[in-house]
C-alpha positions in Angstrom: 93.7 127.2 116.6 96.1 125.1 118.6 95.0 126.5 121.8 91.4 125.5 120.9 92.3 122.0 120.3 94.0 121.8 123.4 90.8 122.8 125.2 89.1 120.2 123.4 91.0 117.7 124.4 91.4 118.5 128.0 87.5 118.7 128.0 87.9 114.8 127.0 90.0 113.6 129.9 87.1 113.7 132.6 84.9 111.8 130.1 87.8 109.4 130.0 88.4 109.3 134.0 92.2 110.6 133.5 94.3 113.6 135.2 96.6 113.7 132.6 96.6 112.1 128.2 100.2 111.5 126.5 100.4 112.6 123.2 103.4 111.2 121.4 104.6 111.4 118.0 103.9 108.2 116.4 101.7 105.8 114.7 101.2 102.0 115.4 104.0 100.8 114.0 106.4 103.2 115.9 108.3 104.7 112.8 109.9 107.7 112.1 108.0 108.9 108.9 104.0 108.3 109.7 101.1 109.0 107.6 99.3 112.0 107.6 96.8 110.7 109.6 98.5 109.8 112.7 100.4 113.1 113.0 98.5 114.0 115.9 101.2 115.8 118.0 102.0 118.1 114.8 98.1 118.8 114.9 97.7 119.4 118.6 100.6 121.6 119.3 102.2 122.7 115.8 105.6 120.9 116.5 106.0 119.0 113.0 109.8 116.7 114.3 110.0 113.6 114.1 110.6 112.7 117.6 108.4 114.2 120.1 105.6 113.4 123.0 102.9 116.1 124.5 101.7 115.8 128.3 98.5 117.7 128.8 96.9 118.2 132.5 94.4 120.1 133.3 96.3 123.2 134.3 98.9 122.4 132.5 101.0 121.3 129.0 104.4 120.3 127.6 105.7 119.3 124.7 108.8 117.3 124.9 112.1 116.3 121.9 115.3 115.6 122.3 118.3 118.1 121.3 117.6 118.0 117.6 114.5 120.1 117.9 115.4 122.3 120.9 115.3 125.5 118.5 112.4 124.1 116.8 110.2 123.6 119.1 110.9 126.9 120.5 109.7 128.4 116.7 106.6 126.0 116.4 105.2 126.1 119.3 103.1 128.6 121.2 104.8 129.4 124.5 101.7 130.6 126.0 100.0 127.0 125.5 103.2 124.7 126.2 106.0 124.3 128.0 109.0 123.5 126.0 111.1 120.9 127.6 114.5 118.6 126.6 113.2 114.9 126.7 116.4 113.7 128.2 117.1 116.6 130.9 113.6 116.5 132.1 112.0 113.5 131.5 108.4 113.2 130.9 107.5 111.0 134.1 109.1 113.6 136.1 107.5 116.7 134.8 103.9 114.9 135.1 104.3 114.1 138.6 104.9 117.4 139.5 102.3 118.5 137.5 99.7 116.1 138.6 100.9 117.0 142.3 102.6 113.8 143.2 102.3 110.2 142.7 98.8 108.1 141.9 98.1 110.5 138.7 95.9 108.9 136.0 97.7 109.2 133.2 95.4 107.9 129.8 97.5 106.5 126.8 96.9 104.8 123.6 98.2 101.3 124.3 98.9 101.5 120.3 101.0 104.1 120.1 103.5 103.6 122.7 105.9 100.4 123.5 106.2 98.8 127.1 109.5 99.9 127.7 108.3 103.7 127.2 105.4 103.1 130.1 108.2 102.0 132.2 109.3 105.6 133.5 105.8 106.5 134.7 105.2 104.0 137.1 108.7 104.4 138.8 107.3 107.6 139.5 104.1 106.4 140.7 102.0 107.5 137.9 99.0 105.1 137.3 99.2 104.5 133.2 96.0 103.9 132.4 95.2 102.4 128.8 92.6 103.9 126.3 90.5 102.0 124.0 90.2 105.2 121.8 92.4 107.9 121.0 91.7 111.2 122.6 93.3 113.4 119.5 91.3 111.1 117.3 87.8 111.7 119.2 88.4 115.6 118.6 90.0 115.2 115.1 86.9 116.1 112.9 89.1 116.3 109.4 91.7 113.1 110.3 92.8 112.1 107.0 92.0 108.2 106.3 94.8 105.6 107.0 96.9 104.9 103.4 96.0 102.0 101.3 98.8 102.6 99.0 99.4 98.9 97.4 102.2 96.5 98.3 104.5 95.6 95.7 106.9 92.7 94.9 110.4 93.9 96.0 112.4 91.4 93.5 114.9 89.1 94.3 117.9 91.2 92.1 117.8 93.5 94.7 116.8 91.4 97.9 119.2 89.1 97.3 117.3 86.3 99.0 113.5 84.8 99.4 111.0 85.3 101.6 110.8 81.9 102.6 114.3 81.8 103.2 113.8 84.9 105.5 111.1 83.3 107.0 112.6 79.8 107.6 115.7 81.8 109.6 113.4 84.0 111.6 111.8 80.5 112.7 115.1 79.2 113.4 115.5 81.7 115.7 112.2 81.3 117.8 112.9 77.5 118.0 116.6 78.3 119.4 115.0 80.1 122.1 111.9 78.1 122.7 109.2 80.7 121.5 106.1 79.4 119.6 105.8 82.7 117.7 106.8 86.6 117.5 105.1 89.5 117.1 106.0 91.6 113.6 104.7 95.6 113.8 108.1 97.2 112.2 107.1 97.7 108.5 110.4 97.7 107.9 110.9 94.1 109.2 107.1 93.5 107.2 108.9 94.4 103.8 112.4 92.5 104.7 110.3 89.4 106.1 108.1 89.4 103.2 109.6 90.9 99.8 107.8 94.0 99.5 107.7 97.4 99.5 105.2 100.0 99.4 104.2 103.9 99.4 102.2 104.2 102.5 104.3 106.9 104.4 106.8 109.6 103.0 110.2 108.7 101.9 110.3 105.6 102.8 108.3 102.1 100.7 106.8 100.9 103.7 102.9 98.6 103.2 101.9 99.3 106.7 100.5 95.8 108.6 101.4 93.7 111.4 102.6 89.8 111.3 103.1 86.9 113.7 105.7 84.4 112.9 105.3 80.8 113.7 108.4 78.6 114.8 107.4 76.0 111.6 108.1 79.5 109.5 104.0 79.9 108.7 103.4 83.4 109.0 100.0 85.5 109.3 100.2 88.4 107.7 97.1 91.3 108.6 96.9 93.7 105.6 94.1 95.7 104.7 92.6 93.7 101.2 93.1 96.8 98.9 96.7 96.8 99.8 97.4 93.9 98.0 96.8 93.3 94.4 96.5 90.1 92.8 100.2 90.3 91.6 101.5 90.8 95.2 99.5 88.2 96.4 100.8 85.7 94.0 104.3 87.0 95.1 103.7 85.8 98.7 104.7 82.3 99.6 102.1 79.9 100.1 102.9 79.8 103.7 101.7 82.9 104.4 98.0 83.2 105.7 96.6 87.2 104.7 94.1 88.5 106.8 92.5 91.8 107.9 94.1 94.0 110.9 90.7 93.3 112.5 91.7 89.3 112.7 94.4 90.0 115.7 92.4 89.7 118.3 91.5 86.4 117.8 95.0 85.5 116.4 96.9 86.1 119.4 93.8 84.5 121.5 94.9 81.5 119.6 98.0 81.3 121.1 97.0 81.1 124.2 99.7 78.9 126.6 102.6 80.0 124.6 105.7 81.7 124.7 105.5 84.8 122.6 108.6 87.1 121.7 107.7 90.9 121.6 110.1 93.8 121.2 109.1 96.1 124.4 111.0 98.8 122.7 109.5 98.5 118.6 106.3 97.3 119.3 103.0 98.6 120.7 102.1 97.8 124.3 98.6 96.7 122.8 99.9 93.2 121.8 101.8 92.1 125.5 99.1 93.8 127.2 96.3 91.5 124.6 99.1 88.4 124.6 98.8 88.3 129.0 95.4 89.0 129.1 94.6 85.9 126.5 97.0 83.1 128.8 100.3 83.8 126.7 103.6 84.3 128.3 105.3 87.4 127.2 108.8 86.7 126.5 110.7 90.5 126.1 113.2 90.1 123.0 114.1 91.9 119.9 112.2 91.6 116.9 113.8 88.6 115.4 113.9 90.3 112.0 116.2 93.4 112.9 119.1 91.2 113.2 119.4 89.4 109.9 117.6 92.6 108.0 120.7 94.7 109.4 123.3 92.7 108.2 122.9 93.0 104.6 124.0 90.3 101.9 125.6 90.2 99.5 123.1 91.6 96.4 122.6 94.4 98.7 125.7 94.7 99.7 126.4 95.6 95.8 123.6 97.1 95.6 123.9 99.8 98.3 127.6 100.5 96.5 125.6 100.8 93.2 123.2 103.4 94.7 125.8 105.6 96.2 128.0 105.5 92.9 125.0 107.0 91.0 123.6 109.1 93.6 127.4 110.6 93.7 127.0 111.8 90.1 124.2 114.0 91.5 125.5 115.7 94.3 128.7 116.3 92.4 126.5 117.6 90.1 125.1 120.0 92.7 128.0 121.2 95.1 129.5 122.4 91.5 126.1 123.8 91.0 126.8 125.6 94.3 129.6 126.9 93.9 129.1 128.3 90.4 125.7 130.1 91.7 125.2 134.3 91.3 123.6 134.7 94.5 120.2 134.1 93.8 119.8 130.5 95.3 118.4 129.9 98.3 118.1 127.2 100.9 114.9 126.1 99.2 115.9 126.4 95.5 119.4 124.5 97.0 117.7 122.0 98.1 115.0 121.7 95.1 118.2 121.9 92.6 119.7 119.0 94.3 116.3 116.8 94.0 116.2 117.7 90.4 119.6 116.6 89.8 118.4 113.1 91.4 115.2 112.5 89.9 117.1 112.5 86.2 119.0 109.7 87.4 118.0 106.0 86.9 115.6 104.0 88.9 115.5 107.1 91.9 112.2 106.4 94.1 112.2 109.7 95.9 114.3 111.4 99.0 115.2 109.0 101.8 114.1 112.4 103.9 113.4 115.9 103.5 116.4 117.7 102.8 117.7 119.6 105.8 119.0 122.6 103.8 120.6 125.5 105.8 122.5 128.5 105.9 124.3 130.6 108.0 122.1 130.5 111.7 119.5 127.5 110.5 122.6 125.3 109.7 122.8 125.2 113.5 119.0 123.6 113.8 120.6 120.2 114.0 117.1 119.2 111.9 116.1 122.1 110.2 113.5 122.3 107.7 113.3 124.6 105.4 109.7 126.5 104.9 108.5 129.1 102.8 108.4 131.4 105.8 111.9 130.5 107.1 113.8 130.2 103.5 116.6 132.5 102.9 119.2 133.5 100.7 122.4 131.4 100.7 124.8 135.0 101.4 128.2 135.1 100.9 131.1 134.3 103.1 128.9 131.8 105.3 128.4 128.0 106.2 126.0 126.0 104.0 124.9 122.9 105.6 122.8 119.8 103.4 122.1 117.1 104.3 120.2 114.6 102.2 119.0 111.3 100.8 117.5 108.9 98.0 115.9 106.1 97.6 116.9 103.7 94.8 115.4 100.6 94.0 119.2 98.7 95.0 119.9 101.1 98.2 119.1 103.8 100.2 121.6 107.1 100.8 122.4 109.5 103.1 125.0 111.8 103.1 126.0 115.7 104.4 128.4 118.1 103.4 128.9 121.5 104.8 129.9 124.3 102.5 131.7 127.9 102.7 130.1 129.8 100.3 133.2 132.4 99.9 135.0 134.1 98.2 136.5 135.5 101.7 138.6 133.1 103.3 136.8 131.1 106.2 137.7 132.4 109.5 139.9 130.6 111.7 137.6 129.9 114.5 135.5 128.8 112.1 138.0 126.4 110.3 139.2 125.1 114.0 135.8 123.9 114.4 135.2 122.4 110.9 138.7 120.2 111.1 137.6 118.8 114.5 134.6 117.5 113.0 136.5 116.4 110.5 139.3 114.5 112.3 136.3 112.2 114.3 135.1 111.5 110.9 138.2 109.8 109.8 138.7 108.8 113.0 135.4 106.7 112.4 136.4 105.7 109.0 139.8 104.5 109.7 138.7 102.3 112.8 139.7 98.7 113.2 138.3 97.0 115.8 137.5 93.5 116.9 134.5 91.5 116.4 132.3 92.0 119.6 132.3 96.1 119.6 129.2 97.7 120.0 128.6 101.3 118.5 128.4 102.9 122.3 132.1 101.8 122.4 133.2 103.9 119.1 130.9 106.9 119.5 134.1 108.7 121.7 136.4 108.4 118.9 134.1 111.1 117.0 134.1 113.2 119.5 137.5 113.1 120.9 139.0 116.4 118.9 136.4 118.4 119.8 136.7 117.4 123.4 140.0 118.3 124.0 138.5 122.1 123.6 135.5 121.7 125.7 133.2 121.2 122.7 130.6 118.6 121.9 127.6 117.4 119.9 124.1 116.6 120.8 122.8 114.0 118.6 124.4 110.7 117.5 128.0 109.7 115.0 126.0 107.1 113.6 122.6 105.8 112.7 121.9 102.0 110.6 120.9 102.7 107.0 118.3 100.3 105.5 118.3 98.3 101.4 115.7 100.5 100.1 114.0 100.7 103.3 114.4 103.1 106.2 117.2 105.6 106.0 117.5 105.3 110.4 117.5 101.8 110.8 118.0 100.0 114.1 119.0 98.2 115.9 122.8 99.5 115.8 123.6 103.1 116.4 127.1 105.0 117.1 125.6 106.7 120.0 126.1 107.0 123.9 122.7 105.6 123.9 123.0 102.7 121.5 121.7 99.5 122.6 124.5 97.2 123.7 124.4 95.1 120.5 127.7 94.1 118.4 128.1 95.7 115.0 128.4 92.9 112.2 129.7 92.1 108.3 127.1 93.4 106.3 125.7 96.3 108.3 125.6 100.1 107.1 125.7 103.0 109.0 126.2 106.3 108.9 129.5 108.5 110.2 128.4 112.3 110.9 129.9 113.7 113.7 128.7 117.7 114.2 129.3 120.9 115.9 126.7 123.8 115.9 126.8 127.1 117.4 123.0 128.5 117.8 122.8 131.7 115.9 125.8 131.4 113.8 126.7 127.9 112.0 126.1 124.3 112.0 128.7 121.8 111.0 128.0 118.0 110.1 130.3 116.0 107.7 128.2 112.7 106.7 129.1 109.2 104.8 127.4 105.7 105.0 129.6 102.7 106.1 129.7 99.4 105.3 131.1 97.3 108.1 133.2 94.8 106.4 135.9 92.0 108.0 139.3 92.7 108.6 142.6 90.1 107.6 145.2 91.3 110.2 147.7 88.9 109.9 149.1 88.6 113.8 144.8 88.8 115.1 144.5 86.5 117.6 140.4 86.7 117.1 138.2 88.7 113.8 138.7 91.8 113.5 136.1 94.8 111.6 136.2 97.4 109.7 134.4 100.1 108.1 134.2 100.5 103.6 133.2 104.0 103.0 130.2 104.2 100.3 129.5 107.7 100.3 131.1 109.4 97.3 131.9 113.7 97.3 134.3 116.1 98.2 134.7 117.8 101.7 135.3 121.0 101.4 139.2 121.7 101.4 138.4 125.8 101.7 137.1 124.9 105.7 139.9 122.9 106.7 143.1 124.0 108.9 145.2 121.7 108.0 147.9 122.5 109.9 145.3 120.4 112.8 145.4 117.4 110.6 148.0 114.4 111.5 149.7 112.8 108.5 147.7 109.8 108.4 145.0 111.8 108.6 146.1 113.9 105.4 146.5 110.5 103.6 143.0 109.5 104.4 141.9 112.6 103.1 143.3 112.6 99.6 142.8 109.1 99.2 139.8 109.5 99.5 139.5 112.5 97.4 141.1 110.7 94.6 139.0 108.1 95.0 136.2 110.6 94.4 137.6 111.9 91.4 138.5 108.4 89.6 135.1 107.2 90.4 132.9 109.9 89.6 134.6 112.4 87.5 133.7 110.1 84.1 130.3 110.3 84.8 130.5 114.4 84.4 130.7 117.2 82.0 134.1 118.2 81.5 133.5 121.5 83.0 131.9 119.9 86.1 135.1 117.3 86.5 137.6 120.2 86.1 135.7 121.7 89.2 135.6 118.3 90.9 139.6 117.9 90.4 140.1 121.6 91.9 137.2 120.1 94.8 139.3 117.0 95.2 143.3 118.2 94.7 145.5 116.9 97.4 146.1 119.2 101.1 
């Protein structure tokens, strides 16, 4: 099958005058959840992650991820059809011009589905990027499902905490400040912030797919497919909102011909610079104004995100009891459908924030495992349980991951040496205080300092940004070595789940959301931050050594713990909070 569709599409690139086609993993507004109809990597090559890009030559083919899915790709894709390759050891760029045989390769692209900073990398090397009015997957897709025309809803102001014409009047603010008549909008995240509304046009996260342009007098165009708003949700938008069909940009950003136009060249699609020069406009390279302010939460969703934890504690209480009281028929799947259930009876849930990554023993270690019917397992005895999961609520969105030993044997040492490592660079990311100004590249060490000290290290990120009832990996602040270089700020959540993962064996990953809050120090010379935990469960005290664990560090943990126990034990059977008082007893 897949090797048939990769003929087909190599039969396509002479038609299109190209030595080479990208295929990466993304739609046109360059999220991480896309519709069904623009998973065209998963189609062409069977690699279903969420970050991903194929490179296809004539003699040739690769498909590319980053450490996350090194194992996976090794299970989901045919080794006789692609290469498998890390996209940060070997980059792309690299690996084509070798495979092209040097420098002056035509390399085809949908301008749509890839930003301007991406294309950057191929012309260093002397590839010619050349842009395609038509999708080559899409040419050979007979079956590709229709785009979603899910409708857009009113998201109200009890949970956004302030209007859209508020929103709107800042974001102008912001282009006057820097002298730009108008920015480009392709984020549906920063569509539903901008505009009040949410949606159900991708999984797990309520996002209306569309595109805007926002003026510096705060008008704003807004291109949505008709169907996708419904008389109520067009009432909901403010008056200075023009709504028009995706097939109006053209002429829209014609219109703006002689200006100064902001576009993010790393969250939005080449297409619009690339249609913004060739129309007169000058191109001004800047981040989508909306990230910003959407990161930095307010006040109602400040609450609201500690409202949505608090409840969505109840549930995975509810479950790691569950867990620990099981006969040894669960499995990974029936863990992770347990958990769900326990969710869904709570009030005003939307759905998972992301498929639960639900893992035992050897697929704990996929950093992003998920859990099939051909992969599930038993949960065995004396082993590592890893799950990590989600919700979406209607006041926040969650995200948290606890790793389990499913007993009764004691854990080994080795194992519990490991566990404690991770451990100490999560409190050592909880406990942090550190002045205003401090980007998440500069704290990502401090996670990883214990397990440095023995050689040992992680291959993903401490910290992603957690949307309000939006996307559960929002930008544009990470705790990462490749974070942008932006400050973190009151207001912003993000998560704190330092790892380690031995391939064949275990995975470790201890996960809470955030809230960066400020920080009286009475003798600070400047402000000062800190982090509010939101994330509300017990670690498990049964993989900790905690002879490795500094005082301090002992404190923060049954704090903590008690803090678990005050908060949520009332909300539980009495059976489940005797459990969850055993769970949560001091070291």
């Amino acid at each position: 099958m897949h090797g048939d569709r990769l003929a087909r599409l190599r039969a396509e690139m002479p038609r299109l005058g190209v030595d080479a086609v990208l295929v990466p993993r993304a739609d046109e507004h360059l999220g991480e959840y896309v519709p069904d109809r623009a998973e065209r990597l998963a189609w062409l090559t069977g690699f279903t992650g969420s970050a991903g890009l194929a490179a296809v030559t004539p003699t040739r083919a690769a498909v590319f991820s980053d450490g996350r899915y090194v194992l996976q790709l090794g299970t989901q894709t045919d080794a006789a059809l692609w290469e498998r390759r890390h996209l940060m050891e070997e980059p792309p760029a690299g690996w084509l011009k070798a495979a092209c045989g040097g420098a002056g390769c035509r390399v085809g692209y949908d301008p749509w589905l890839m930003p301007e900073e991406a294309l950057k990398p191929y012309a260093e090397a002397g590839l010619t990027m050349v842009p395609l009015a038509r999708n080559p997957v899409d040419a050979i897709w007979t079956d590709q499902p229709a785009p979603p025309m899910a409708p857009a809803r009113p998201h109200p102001l009890a949970f956004a905490g302030r209007s859209a014409s508020e929103k709107q009047a800042d974001v102008a603010a912001i282009l006057r400040e820097a002298g730009q008549r108008a920015a480009v909008v392709s984020d549906p995240a920063s569509i539903a912030w901008l505009f009040n509304i949410r949606g159900n046009d991708v999984p797990h996260t309520p996002f209306a797919l569309g595109f805007a342009l926002v003026h510096d007098d705060a008008r704003c165009d807004l291109f949505m497919a008709a169907e996708k708003l419904p008389p109520q949700t067009r009432a909901w938008l403010d008056n200075g909102v023009s709504v028009q069909e995706r097939s109006a940009l053209p002429a829209a950003l014609a219109a703006l011909a002689g200006e100064r136009v902001r576009a993010d060249p790393v969250g939005t699609p080449a297409w619009f610079a690339q249609t913004l020069r060739a129309g007169g406009c000058e191109v001004v390279p800047g981040l989508d104004p909306c990230l910003l302010p959407k990161a930095c939460k307010n006040q109602v969703e400040q609450n609201g995100s500690r409202t949505a934890h608090a409840r969505d504690a109840v549930a995975v209480c509810r479950f790691l009891h569950w867990l620990d009281t099981q006969d040894g028929t669960a499995t990974e799947l029936s863990a992770a459908q347990s958990l769900l259930d326990l969710r869904a009876s709570l009030e005003d849930f939307r759905g998972e924030s992301f498929p639960a990554i639900s893992g035992a023993g050897e697929n704990a270690a996929i950093i992003h495992y998920r859990v099939t019917p051909e992969s599930n397992r038993p949960l065995r005895a004396n082993e590592v349980y890893l799950i990590d999961s989600g919700a979406q609520y209607q006041c926040g969105t969650t995200d948290i991951t606890r790793t389990i030993w499913t007993g009764p044997d004691a854990a080994p040492a080795a194992l519990k040496d490991r566990f404690t490592r991770v451990l100490k660079g999560h409190i050592a990311i909880a406990t942090l205080v550190f002045p205003k100004g401090i980007c998440g590249v500069h704290l990502d060490g401090f996670a990883r300092a214990a397990l440095w000290q023995v050689g040992l290290d992680y291959d993903h990120g401490t910290g992603h940004g957690v949307g309000s009832f939006l996307s559960v990996h929002e930008g544009p602040v990470s705790l990462s070595r490749a974070a942008r270089p932006i400050p973190l700020a009151p207001g912003m959540i993000l998560s704190n789940e330092p790892g380690f993962y031995a391939p064949g064996a275990y995975g470790i990953r201890i996960e809470n959301l955030l809230l960066v809050q400020e920080k009286l120090l009475p003798a600070a010379s400047k402000p000062f931050l800190a982090f509010e935990t939101l994330s509300l469960a017990p670690i498990d005290r049964r993989l900790i050594a905690a002879e490795l664990l500094t005082s301090d560090e002992r404190v923060w943990l049954d704090a903590y713990h008690q803090r678990v126990l005050a908060q949520v034990g009332p909300h539980l059977d009495a059976s489940i909070c005797d459990w969850l008082a055993q769970a949560c007893a001091p070291l």
